[in-house]
C-alpha positions, 0 to 999 in steps of 0.5 A: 860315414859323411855324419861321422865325418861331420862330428869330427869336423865339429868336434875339432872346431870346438877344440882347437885352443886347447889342443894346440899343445898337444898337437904340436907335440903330435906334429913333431912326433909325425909329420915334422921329419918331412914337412919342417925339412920340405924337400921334392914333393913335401910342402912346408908347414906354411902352405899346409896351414892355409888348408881349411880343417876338411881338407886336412882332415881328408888327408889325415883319414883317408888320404895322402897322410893317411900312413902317419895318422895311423893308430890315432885316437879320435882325441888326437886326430883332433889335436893334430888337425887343430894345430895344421889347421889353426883358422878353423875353417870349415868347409863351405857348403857349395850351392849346387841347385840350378840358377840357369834361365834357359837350357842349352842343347849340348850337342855331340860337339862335332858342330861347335867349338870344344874344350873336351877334356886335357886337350881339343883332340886325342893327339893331346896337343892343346892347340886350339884353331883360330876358328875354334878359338875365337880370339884374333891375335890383335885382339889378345891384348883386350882380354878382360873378366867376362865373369868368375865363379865361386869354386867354394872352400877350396885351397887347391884350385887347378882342374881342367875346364871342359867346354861342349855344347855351350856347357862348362863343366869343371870339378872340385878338390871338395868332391863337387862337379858343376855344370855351368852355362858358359856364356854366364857362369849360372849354375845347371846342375852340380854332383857330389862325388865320394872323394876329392877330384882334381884334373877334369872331367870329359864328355862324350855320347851325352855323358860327362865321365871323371875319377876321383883321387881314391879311384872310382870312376864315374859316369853322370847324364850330361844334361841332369847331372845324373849318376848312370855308373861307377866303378873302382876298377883298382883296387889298392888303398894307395890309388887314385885318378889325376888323369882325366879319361880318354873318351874314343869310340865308344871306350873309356880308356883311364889311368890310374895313378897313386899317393903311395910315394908320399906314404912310403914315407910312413914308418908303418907303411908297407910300402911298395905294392901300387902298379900303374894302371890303364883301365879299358871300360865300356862307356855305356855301362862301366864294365871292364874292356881290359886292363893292363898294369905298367909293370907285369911283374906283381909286387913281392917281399923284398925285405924289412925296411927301417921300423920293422915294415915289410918292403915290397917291389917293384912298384910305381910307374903310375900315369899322372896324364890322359892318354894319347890316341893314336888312329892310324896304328890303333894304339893308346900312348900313355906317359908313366912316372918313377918306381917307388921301390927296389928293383927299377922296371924298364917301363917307369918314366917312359912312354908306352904303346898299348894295343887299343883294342886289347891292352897289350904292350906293344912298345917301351921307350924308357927315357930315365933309367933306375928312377926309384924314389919316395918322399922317405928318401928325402927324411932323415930316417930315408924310410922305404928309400931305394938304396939308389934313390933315383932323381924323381924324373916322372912323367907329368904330361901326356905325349903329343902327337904331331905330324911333320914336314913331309909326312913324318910323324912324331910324339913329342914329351917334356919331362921333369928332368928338364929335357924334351924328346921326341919319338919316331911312333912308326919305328917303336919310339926311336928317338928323333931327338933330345933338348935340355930346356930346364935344370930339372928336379923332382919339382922342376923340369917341365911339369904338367902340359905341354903344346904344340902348333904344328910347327913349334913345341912350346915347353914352360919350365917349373924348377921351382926352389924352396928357401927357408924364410923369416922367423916364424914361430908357429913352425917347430923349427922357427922358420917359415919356408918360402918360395924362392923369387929369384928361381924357376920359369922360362917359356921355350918354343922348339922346332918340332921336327929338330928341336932346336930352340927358336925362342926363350922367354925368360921369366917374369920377376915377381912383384915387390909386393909379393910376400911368398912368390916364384916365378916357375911355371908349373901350368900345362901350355894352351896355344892358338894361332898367334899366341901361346898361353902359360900360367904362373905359381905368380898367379899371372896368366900371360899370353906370349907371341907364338913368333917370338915370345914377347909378352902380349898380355898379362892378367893377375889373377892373384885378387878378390873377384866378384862372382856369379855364384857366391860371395867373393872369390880369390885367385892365385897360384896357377899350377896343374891346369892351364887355360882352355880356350874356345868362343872368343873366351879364355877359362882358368882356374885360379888359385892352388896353394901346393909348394907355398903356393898361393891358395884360391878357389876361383873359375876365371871366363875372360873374353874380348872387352869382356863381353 
């Protein structure tokens, strides 16, 4: 399959000047409906050609887009990559041989400072104690590159590093996980997965365990990079992970989550039969524990949709976020995102409480109602659209489990809606409270990770806005869109236990010299002691007083960096991932070209002086 693959490549290479025309004519016929009218999810034009021909040739075959390359011939999926592609740039083949010196012992990690995964711990809350840290808040403002890795020919540069044992390890859209030193950069070993990867990996018991976004799920030896396991426990064309697993005694507890909303947009595609999924395993072996879908009722025939396609539901509710751990009750808390089809279920864009030990359904709180949705809704033809489109208020991020003043407990979310919430998980998630922090839109809201200290939530705003641009003639319409500069972004820290606002820090203009910029912030929050962290579509990461949301240091990462690895690397776009930090050094990936965005391929270590 991979020489396959490679010959296509190839044989696109050779002929992308002469199939320019036709693959114009294949674009308009296919992909222009939604990517020269983008809307919700669907990126314009403009982002897609800065896709290297591997990445588009991905997403054409077997992924995203996969429904309207359907029935192509060889010639014209050629023709069609050529024109989304026009720089020709073929993948870069990533180095993974060793070039560490020395060996580091990976302990369990309990005796040393971690980075394990989304989060320092199952409650998911992504504060780091000062200890751990290693950062002093008057130190903050001397952060300054320590070293950069070359991430190889990727455009979408937004996974988790997880830090344990000394050893960094982070994966890549072009299918590789590294395992660095991460004290240096040097390489210890990298691994090939089959597919694309995208949010992280966790380590547990000696072992780093990650899903790949067509839903096979991993186990490698933690010190060799050894493959020990994998299973696809879904089985569905349409599912994949985005979720990075929950490593908790002994289980791995991961979530499944699908592209079937973007391929419903197809006019070929029977759309919709994909349930979001939690997946119980043995960690030591890869055998199913338990499973359990976010919808019980199994898809069904509900009609004939526009183009002939058979219509299916109820559908959707995948989970895009790592489970939450709650000890005490003994319970999995997972967030889950909109249906895609008719009829709406009480457990999309809810938080749900299943049994640890077996799966059941313990509680729902659904927090909006009749959220049924495709990228179709958003076309002329509104292919495999509900007939009550919903608004697309999925859940991104995982609920966090903090505790309050007096002993009280509560699991506190925010959502694309632009709301946050807290819920009572002694009292089946009664609501505690509701705050608007955000317009909210199927690209706004609070996206991908929020955090909290204790005391305050800390929630970044996307609301991110496309705006049709300049001239350009390469688009079939004769305009480029672009990023709205004047749009989206905003920093909020809510009290925990009212939700009032007890500060704003509103967002940072962009840089006149910026072309295509937006001030949202799309990045999960890290907070420490004195200082929050939020990552910006910019390519600004900034650190805020966590008193007041003042501004105490800001680094662009959206330019060329030497790197330890490779040739230069570059920044850009902060979206998906926020920053991990631990031992006196903060970690980021830079660079993920979705929504106009600004492609990079880049892992930032920054440090005190940088040393």
């Amino acid at each position: 399959m991979r020489v396959r693959h490679l010959l296509l490549v190839s044989t696109v290479l050779f002929s992308l000047p002469l199939a320019a025309q036709d693959g114009s004519a294949l674009y308009k016929a296919r992909c222009a409906a939604c990517h020269d009218n983008p809307k919700a999810r669907v990126p314009p034009l403009s982002a897609i050609k800065t896709l290297s021909v591997d990445a588009v040739y991905a997403a054409l075959k077997n992924g995203t887009m996969q429904s309207q390359a359907q029935g192509l011939s060889s010639a014209q999926l050629s023709a069609l990559v050529g024109y989304l592609a026009p720089s020709g740039a073929a993948e870069v083949a990533p180095v993974l041989t060793r070039t560490c010196k020395r060996e580091t012992p990976l302990p369990g990690g309990e005796d040393s400072p971690v980075w394990n995964g989304w989060s320092t711990s199952e409650t998911n809350s992504r504060f780091q104690s000062g200890a751990a840290a290693g950062i002093a808040p008057e130190q903050i403002k001397r952060l300054k590159l320590k070293w950069a890795f070359n991430l190889g020919s990727v455009t979408y540069a937004r996974a988790v590093p997880s830090i344990v044992g000394g050893r960094l390890f982070i994966v890549t859209a072009s299918r590789i996980v590294y395992s660095l030193d991460a004290a240096t950069g040097c390489t210890y070993w990298g691994f090939k997965a089959d597919e694309g990867l995208r949010s992280g990996v966790t380590v547990g018991a000696g072992r780093v365990y990650f899903g790949d976004q067509r839903a096979t799920v991993y186990a490698l030896d933690a010190r060799s990079g050894k493959l020990l396991w994998k299973v696809r426990p879904v089985d569905h064309v349409a599912a994949g992970v985005t979720a990075i697993p929950r490593y908790y005694r002994g289980v791995l507890y991961q979530p499944f989550s699908s592209d079937e909303e973007v391929r419903g947009a197809g006019p070929n595609y029977e759309c919709c039969t994909f349930r979001g999924t939690v997946v119980a395993l043995d960690a030591a072996t890869g055998h199913r524990v338990w499973e359990t879908p976010t919808i019980a009722e199994k898809s069904h025939p509900t009609g004939t949709a526009k183009g002939g396609a058979q219509a299916y539901g109820p559908s959707g509710a995948g989970i895009w976020s790592t489970p939450t751990i709650d000890r005490e009750l003994g319970l999995l808390y997972v967030a889950t995102g909109d249906n895609y089809s008719d009829p709406p279920t009480p457990t999309s864009d809810a938080v749900l409480a299943l049994d640890l030990k077996t799966g059941s359904l313990r509680w729902t709180r659904q927090l909006t109602e009749n959220d049924a949705y495709t990228v179709g809704c958003a076309t002329a033809e509104r292919m495999h659209c509900p007939k009550v489109p919903g608004p697309d208020f999925d859940f991104g991020q995982p609920p966090i489990l903090v505790r309050l003043a007096g002993g009280h407990r509560a699991l506190v979310i925010a959502q694309k809606s632009g709301i946050a919430h807290a819920l009572d998980p002694d009292r089946e998630g009664e609501v505690l409270w509701h705050t608007r922090v955000g317009e909210g839109s199927a690209l706004g809201g609070s996206e991908w990770g929020s955090a909290a200290d204790g005391e305050k939530l800390y929630v970044a705003i996307s609301d991110i806005v496309l705006k049709a641009g300049a001239p350009d003639p390469k688009s079939l319409l004769g305009v480029r869109f672009s990023l709205d500069p004047s749009k989206g972004g905003g920093l909020h820290a809510l009290d925990l236990k009212t939700g009032k606002i007890l500060w704003s820090a509103h967002a940072a203009h962009c840089a006149e010299d910026r072309t295509d910029c937006s001030p949202a912030l799309s990045a999960a929050v890290t907070v420490i002691p004195g200082a929050v962290f939020s990552g910006s579509v910019d390519g600004h990461l900034r650190a805020h007083s966590t008193r007041t949301g003042e501004v105490l240091w800001d680094f662009d990462t959206e330019r060329s960096f030497d790197t330890v690895n490779a040739g230069p690397a570059h920044g850009g776009s902060l979206d998906g991932a926020g920053p991990a930090v631990v031992g006196g050094r903060v970690f980021v990936s830079a660079g993920c070209g979705v929504w106009g965005g600004v492609p990079g391929n880049v892992l930032l270590a920054l440090s005190v002086d940088g040393k």
